[in-house]
PDB file of N, CA, C and O in Angstrom:
ATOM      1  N   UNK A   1     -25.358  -8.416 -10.382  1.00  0.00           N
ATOM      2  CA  UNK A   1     -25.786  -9.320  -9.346  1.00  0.00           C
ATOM      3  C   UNK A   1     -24.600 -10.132  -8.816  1.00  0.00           C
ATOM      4  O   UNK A   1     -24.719 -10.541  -7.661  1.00  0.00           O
ATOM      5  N   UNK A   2     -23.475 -10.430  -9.475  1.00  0.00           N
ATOM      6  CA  UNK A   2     -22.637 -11.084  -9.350  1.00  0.00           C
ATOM      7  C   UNK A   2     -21.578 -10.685  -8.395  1.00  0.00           C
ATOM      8  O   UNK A   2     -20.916 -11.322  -7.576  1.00  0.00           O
ATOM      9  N   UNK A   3     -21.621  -9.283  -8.787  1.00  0.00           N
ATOM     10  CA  UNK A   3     -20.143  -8.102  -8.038  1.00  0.00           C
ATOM     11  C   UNK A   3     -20.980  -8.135  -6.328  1.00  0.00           C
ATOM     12  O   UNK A   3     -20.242  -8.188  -5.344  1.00  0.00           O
ATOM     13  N   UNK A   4     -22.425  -8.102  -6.147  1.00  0.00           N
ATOM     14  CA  UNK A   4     -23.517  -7.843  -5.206  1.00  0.00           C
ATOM     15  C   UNK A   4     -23.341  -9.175  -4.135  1.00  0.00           C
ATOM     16  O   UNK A   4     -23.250  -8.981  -2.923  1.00  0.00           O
ATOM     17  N   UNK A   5     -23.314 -10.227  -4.593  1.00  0.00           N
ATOM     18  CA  UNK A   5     -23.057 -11.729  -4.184  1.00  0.00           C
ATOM     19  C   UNK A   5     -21.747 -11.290  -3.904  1.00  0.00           C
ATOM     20  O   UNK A   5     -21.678 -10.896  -2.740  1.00  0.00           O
ATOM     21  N   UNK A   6     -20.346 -11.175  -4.708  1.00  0.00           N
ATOM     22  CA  UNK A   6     -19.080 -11.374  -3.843  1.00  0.00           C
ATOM     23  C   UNK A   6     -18.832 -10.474  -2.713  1.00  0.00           C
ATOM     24  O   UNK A   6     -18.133 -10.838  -1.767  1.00  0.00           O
ATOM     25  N   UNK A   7     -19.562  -8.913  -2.789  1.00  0.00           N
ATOM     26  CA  UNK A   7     -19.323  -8.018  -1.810  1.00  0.00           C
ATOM     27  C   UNK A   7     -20.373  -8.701  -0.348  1.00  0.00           C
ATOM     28  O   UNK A   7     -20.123  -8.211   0.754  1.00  0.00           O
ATOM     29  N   UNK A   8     -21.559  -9.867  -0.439  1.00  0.00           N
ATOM     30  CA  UNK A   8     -21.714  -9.927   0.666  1.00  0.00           C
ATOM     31  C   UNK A   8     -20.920 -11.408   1.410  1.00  0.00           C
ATOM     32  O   UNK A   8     -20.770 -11.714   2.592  1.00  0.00           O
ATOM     33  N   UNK A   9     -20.518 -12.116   0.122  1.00  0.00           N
ATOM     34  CA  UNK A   9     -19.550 -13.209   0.739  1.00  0.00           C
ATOM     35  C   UNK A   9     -18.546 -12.297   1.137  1.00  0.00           C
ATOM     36  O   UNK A   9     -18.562 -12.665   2.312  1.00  0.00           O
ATOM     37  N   UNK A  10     -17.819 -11.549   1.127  1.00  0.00           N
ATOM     38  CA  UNK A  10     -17.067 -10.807   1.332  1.00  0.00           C
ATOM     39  C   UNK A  10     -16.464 -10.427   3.086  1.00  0.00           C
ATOM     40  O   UNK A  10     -15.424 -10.503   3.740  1.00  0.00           O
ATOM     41  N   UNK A  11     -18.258  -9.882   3.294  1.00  0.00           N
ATOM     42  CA  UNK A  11     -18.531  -9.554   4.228  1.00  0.00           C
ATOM     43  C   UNK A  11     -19.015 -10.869   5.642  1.00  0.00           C
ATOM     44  O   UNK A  11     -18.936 -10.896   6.870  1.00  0.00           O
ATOM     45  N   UNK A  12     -19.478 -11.733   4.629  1.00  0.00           N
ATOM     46  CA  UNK A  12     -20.234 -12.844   5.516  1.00  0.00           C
ATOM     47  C   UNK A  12     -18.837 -13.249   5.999  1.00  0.00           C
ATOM     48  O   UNK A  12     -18.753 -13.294   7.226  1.00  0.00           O
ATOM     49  N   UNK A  13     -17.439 -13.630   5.151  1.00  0.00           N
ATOM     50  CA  UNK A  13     -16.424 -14.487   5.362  1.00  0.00           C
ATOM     51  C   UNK A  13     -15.768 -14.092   6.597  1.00  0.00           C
ATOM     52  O   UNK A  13     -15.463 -14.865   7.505  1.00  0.00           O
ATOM     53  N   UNK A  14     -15.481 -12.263   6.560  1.00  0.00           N
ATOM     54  CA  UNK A  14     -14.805 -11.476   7.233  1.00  0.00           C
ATOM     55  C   UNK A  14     -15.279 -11.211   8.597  1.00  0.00           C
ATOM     56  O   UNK A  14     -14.564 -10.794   9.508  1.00  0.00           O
ATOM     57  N   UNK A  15     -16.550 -11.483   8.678  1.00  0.00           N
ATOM     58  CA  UNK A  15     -17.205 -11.248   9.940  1.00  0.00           C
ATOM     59  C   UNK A  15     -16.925 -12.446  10.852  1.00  0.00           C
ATOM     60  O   UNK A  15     -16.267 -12.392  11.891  1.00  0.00           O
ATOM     61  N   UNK A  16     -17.608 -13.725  10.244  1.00  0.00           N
ATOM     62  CA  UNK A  16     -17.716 -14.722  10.607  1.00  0.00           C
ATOM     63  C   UNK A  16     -16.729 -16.179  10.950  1.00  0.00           C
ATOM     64  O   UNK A  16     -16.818 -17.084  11.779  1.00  0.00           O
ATOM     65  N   UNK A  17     -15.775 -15.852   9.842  1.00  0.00           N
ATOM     66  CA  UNK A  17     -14.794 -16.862   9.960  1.00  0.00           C
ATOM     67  C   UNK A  17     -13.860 -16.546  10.900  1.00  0.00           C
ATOM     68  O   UNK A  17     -13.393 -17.381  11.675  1.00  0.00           O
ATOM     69  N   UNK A  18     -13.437 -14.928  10.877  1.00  0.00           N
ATOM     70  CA  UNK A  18     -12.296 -14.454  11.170  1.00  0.00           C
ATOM     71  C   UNK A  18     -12.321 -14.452  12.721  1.00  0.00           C
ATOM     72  O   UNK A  18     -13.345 -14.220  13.364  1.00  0.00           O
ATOM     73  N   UNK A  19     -11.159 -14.719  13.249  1.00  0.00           N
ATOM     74  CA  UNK A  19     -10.450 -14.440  14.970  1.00  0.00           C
ATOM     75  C   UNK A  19     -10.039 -13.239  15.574  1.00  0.00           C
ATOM     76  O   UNK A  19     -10.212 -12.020  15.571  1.00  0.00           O
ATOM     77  N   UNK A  20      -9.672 -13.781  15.881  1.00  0.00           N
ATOM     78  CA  UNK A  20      -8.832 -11.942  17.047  1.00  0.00           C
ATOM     79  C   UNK A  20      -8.235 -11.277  15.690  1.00  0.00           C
ATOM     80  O   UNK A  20      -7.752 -11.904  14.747  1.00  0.00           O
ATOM     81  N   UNK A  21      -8.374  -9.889  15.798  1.00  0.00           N
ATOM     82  CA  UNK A  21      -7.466  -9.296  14.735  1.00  0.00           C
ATOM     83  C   UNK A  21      -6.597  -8.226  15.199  1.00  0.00           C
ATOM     84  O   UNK A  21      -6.959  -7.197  15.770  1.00  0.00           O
ATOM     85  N   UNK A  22      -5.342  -8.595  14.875  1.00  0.00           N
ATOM     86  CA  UNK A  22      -4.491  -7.200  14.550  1.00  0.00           C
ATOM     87  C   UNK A  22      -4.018  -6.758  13.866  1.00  0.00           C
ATOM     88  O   UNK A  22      -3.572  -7.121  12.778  1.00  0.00           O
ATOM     89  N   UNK A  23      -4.030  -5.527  14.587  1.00  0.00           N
ATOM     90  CA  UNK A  23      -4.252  -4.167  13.342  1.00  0.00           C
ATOM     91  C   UNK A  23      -3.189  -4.007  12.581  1.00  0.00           C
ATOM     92  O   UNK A  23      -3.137  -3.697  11.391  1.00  0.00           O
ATOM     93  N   UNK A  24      -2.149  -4.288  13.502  1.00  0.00           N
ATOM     94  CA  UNK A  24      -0.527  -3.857  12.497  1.00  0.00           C
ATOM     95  C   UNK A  24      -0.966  -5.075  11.223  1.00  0.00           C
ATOM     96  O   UNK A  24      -1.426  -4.565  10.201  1.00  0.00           O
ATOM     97  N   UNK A  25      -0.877  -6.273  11.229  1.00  0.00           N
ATOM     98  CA  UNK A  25      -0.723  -7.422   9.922  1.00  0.00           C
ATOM     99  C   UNK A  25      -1.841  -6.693   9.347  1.00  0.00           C
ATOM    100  O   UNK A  25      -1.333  -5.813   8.651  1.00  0.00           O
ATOM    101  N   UNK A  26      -3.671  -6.582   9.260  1.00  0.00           N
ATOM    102  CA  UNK A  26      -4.366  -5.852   8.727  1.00  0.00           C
ATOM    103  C   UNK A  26      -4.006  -4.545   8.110  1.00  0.00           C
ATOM    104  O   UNK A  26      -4.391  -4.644   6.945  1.00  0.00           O
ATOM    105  N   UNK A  27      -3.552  -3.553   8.254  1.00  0.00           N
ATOM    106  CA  UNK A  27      -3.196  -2.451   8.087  1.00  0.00           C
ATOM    107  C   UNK A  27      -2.080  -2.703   6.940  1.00  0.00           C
ATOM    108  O   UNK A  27      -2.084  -2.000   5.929  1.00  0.00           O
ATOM    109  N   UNK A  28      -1.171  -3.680   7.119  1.00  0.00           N
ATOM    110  CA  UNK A  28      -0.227  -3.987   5.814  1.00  0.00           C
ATOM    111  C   UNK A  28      -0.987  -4.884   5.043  1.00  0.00           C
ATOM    112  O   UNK A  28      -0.581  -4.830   3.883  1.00  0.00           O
ATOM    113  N   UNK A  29      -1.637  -5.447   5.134  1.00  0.00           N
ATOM    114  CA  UNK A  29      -2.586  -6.348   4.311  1.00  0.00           C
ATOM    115  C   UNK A  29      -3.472  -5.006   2.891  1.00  0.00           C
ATOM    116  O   UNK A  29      -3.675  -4.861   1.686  1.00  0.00           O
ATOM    117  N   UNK A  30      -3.727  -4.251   4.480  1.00  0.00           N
ATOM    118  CA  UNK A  30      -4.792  -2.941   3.792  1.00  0.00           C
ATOM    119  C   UNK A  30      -3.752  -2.532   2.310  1.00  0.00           C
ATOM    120  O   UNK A  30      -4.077  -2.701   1.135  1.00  0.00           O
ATOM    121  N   UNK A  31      -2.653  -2.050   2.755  1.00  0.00           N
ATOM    122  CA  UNK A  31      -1.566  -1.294   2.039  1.00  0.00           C
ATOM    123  C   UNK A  31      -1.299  -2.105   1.014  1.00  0.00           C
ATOM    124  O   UNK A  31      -1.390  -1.556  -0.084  1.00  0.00           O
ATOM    125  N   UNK A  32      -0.941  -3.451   1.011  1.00  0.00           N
ATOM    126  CA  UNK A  32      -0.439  -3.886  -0.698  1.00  0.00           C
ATOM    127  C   UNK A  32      -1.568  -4.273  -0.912  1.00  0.00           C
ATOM    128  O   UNK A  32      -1.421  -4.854  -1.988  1.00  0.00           O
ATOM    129  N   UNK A  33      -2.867  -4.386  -0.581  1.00  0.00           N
ATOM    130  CA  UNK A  33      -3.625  -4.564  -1.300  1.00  0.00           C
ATOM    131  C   UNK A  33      -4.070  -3.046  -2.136  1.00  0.00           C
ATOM    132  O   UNK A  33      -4.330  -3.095  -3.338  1.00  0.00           O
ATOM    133  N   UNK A  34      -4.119  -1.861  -1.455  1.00  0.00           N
ATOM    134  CA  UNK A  34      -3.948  -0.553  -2.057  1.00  0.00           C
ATOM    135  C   UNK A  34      -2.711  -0.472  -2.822  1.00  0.00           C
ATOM    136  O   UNK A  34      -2.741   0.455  -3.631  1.00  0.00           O
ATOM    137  N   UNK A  35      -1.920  -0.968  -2.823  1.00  0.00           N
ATOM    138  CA  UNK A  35      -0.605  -1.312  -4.015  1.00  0.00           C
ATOM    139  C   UNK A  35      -1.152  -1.257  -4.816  1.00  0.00           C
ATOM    140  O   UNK A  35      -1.222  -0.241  -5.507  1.00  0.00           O
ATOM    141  N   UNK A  36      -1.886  -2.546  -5.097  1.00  0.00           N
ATOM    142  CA  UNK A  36      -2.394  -2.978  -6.062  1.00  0.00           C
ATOM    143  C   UNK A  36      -3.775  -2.457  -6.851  1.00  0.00           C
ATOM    144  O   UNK A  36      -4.229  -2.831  -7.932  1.00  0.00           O
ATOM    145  N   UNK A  37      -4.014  -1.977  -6.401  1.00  0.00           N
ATOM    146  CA  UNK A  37      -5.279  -0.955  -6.500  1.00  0.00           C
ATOM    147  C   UNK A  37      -4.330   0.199  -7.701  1.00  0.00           C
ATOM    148  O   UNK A  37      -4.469   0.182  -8.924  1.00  0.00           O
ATOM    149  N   UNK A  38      -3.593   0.926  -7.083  1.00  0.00           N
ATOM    150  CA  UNK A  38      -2.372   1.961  -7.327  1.00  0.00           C
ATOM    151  C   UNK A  38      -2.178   1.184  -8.994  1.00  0.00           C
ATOM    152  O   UNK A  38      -2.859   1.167 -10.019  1.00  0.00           O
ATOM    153  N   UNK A  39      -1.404   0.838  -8.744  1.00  0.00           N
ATOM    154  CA  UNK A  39      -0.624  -0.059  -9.942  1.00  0.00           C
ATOM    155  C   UNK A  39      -1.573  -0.446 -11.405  1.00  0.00           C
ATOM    156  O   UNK A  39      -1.373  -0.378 -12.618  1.00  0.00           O
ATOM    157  N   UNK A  40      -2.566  -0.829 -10.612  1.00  0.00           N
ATOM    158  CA  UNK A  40      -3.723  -0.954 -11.735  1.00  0.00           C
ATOM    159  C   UNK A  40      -4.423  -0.023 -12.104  1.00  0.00           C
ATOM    160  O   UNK A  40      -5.200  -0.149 -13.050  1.00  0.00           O
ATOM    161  N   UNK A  41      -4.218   1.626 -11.103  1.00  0.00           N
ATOM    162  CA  UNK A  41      -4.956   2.775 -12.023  1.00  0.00           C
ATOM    163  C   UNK A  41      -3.802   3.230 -12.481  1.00  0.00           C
ATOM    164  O   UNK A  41      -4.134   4.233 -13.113  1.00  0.00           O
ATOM    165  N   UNK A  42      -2.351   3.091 -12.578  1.00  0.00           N
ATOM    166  CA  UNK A  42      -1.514   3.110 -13.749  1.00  0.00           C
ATOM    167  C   UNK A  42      -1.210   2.626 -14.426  1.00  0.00           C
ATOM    168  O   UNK A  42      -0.084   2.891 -14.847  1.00  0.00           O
ATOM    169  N   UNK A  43      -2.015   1.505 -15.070  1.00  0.00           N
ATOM    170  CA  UNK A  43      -1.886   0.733 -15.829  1.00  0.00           C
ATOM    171  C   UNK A  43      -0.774  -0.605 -15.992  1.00  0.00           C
ATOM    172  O   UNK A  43      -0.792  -1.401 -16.930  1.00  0.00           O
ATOM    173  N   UNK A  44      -0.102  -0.621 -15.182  1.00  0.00           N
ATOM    174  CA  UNK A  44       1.287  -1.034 -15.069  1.00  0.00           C
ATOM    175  C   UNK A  44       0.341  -2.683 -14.817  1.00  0.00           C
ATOM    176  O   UNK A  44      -0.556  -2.916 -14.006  1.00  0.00           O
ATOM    177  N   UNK A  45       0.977  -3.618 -15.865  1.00  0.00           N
ATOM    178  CA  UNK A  45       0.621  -4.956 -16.166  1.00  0.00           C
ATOM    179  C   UNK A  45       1.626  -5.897 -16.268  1.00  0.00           C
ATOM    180  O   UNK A  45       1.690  -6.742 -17.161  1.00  0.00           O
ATOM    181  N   UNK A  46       2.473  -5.747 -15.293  1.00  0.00           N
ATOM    182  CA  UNK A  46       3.271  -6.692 -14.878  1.00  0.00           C
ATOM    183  C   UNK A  46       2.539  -7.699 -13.602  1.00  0.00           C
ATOM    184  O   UNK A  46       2.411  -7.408 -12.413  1.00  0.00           O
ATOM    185  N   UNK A  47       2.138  -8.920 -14.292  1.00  0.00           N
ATOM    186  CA  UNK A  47       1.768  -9.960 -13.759  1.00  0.00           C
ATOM    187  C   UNK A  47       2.196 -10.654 -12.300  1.00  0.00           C
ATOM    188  O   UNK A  47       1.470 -10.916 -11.341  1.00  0.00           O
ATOM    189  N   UNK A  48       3.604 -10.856 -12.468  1.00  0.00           N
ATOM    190  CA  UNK A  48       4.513 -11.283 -11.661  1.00  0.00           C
ATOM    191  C   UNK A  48       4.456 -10.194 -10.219  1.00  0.00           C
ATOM    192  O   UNK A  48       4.533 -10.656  -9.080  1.00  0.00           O
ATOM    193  N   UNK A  49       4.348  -9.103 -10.426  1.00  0.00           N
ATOM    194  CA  UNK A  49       4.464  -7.978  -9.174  1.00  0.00           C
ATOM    195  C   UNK A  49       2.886  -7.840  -8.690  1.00  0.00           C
ATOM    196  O   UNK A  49       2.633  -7.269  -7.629  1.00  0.00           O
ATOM    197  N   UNK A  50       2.166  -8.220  -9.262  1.00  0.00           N
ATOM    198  CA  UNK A  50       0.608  -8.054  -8.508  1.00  0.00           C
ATOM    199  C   UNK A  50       0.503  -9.830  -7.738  1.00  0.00           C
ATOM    200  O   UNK A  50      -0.251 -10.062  -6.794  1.00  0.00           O
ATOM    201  N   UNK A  51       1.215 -10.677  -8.240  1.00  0.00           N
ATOM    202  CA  UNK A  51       1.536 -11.884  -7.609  1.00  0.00           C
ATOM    203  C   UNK A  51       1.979 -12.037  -6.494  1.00  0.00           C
ATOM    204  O   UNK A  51       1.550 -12.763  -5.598  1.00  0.00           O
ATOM    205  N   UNK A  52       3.427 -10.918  -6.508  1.00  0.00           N
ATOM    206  CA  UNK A  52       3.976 -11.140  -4.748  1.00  0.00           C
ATOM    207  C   UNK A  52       3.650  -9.923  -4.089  1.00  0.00           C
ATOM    208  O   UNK A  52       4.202  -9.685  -3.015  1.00  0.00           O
ATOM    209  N   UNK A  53       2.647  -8.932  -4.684  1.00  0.00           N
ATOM    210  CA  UNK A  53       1.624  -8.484  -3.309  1.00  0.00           C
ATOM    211  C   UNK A  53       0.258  -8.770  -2.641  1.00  0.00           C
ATOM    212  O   UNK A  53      -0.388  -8.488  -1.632  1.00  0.00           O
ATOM    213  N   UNK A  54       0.173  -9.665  -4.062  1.00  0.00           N
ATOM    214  CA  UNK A  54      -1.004 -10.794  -3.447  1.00  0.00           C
ATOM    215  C   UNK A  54      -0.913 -11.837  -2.479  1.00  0.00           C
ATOM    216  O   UNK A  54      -1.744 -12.230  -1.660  1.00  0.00           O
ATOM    217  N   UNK A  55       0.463 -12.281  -2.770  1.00  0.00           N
ATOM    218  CA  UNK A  55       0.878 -13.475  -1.947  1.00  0.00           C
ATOM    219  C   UNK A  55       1.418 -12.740  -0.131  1.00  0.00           C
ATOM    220  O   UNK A  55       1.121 -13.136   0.996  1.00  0.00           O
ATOM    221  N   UNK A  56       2.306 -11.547  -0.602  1.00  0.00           N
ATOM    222  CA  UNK A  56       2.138 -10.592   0.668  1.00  0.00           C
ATOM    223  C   UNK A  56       1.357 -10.140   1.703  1.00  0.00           C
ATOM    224  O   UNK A  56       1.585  -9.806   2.866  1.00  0.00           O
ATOM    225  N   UNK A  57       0.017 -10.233   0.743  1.00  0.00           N
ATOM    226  CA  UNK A  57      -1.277  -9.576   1.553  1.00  0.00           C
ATOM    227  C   UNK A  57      -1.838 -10.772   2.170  1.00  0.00           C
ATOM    228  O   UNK A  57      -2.371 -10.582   3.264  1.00  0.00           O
ATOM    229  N   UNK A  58      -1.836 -12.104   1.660  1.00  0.00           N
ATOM    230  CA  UNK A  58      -2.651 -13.468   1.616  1.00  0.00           C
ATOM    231  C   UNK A  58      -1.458 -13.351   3.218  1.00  0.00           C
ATOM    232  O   UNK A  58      -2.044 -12.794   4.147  1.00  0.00           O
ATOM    233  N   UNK A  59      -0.356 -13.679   3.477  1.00  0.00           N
ATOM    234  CA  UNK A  59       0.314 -13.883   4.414  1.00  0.00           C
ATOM    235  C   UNK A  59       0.101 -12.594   5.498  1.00  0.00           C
ATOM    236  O   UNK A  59       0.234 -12.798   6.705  1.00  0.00           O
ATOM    237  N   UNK A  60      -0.123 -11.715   5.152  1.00  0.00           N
ATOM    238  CA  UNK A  60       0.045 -10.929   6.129  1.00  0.00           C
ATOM    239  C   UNK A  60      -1.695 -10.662   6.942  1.00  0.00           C
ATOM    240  O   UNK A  60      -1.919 -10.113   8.021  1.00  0.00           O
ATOM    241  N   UNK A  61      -2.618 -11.222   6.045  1.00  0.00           N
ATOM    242  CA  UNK A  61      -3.777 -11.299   6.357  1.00  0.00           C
ATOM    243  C   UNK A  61      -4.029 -12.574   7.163  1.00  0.00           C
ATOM    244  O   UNK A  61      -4.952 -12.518   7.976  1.00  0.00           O
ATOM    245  N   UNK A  62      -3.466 -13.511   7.074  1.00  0.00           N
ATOM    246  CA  UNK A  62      -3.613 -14.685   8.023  1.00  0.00           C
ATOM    247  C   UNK A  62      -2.772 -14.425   9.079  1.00  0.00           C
ATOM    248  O   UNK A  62      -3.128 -15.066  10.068  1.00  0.00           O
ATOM    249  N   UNK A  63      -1.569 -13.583   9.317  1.00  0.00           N
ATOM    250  CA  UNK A  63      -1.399 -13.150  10.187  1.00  0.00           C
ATOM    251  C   UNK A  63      -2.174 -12.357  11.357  1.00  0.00           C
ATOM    252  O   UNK A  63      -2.006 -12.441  12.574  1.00  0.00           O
ATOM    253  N   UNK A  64      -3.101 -11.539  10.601  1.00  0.00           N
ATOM    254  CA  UNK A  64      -3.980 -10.727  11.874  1.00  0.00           C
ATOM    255  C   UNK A  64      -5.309 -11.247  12.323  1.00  0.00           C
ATOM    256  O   UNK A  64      -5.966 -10.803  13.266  1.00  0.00           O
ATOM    257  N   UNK A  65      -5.732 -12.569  11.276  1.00  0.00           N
ATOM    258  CA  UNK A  65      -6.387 -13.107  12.240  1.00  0.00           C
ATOM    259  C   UNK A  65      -7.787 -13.137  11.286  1.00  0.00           C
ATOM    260  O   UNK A  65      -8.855 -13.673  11.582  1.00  0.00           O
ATOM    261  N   UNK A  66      -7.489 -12.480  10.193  1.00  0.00           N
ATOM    262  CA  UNK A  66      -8.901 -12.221   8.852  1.00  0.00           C
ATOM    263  C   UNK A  66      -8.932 -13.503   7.992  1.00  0.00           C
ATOM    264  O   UNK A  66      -7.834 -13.673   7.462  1.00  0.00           O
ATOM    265  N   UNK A  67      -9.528 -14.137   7.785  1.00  0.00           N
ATOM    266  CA  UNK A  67      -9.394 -15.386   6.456  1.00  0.00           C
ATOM    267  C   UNK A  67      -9.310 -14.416   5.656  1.00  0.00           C
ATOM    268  O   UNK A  67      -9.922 -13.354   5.548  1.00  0.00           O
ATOM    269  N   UNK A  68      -7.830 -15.276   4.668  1.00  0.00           N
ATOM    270  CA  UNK A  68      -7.028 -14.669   3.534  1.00  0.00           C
ATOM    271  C   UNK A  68      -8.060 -15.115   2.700  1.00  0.00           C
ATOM    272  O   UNK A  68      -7.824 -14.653   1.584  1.00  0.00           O
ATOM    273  N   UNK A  69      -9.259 -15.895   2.679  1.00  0.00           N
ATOM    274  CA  UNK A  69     -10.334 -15.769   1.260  1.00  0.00           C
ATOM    275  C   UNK A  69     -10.662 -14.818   0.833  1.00  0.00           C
ATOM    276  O   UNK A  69     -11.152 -14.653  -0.284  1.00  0.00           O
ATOM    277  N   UNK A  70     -10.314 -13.499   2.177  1.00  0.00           N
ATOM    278  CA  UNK A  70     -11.267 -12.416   1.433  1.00  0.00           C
ATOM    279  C   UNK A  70     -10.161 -11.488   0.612  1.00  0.00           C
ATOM    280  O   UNK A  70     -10.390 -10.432   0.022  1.00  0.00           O
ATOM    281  N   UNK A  71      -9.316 -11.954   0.700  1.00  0.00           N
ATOM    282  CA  UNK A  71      -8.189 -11.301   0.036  1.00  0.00           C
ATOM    283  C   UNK A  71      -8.396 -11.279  -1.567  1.00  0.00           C
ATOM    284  O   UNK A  71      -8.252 -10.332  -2.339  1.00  0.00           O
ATOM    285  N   UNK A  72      -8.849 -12.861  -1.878  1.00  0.00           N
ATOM    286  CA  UNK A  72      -8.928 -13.811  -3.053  1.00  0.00           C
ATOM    287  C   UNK A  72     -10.202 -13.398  -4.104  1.00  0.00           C
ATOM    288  O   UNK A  72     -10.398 -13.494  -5.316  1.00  0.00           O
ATOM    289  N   UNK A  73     -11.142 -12.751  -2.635  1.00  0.00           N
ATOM    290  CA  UNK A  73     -12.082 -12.585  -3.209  1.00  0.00           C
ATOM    291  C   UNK A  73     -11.967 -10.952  -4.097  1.00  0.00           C
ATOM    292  O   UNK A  73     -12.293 -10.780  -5.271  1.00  0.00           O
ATOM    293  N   UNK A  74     -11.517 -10.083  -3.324  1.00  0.00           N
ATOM    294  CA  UNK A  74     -11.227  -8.747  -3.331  1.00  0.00           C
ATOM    295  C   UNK A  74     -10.017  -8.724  -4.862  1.00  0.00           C
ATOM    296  O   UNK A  74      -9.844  -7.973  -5.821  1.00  0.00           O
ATOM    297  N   UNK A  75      -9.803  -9.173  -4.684  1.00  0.00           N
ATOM    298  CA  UNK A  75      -8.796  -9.218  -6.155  1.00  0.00           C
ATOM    299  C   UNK A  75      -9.586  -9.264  -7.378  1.00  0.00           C
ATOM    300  O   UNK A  75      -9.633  -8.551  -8.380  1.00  0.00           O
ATOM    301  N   UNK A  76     -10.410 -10.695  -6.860  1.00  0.00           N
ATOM    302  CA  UNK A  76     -11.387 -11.056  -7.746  1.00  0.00           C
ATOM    303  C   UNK A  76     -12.337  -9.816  -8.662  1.00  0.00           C
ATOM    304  O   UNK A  76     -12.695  -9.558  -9.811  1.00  0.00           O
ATOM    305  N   UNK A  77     -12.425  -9.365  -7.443  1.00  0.00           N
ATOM    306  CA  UNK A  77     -13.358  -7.823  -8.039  1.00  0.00           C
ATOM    307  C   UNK A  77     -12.743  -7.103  -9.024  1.00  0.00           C
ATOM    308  O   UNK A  77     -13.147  -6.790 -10.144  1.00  0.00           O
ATOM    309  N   UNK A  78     -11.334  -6.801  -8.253  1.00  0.00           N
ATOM    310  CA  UNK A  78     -10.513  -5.671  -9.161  1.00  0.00           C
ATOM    311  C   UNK A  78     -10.264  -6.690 -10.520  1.00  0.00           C
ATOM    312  O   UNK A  78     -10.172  -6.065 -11.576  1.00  0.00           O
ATOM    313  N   UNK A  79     -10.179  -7.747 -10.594  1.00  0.00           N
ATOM    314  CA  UNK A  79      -9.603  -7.867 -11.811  1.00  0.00           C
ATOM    315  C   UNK A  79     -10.996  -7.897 -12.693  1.00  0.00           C
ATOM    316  O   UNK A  79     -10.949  -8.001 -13.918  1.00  0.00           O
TER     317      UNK A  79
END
């Protein structure tokens, strides 16, 4: 019920909060957040490097115009 609730805040945040978007900052947002996706089905648990593609994605997502919450939230899941 819990994972069910963040996937529709998820959705409520992304729809609703968010502005004009572009695609180039989104699209790199998309990518280290698939980094990180990557990294964690190889197990690789270096703390510090899922940090500055989080912090990468958080910046590059307020760049295109998406609230970086859902960034926060989406992590949230994977971890």
């Amino acid at each position: 019920m819990v994972v069910v609730d963040d996937l529709v805040a998820l959705l409520v945040i992304a729809t609703v909060y968010s502005g004009p978007v572009s695609p180039r900052s989104l699209l790199l947002a998309l990518g280290l957040f698939g980094s990180m996706l990557l990294l964690r089905l190889a197990r690789i648990r270096y703390g510090l490097l899922y940090f500055l593609l989080a912090a990468a994605a958080w910046v590059a997502l307020e760049a295109s115009g998406v609230e970086p919450v859902v960034l926060g939230l989406a992590v949230g899941l994977v971890t």
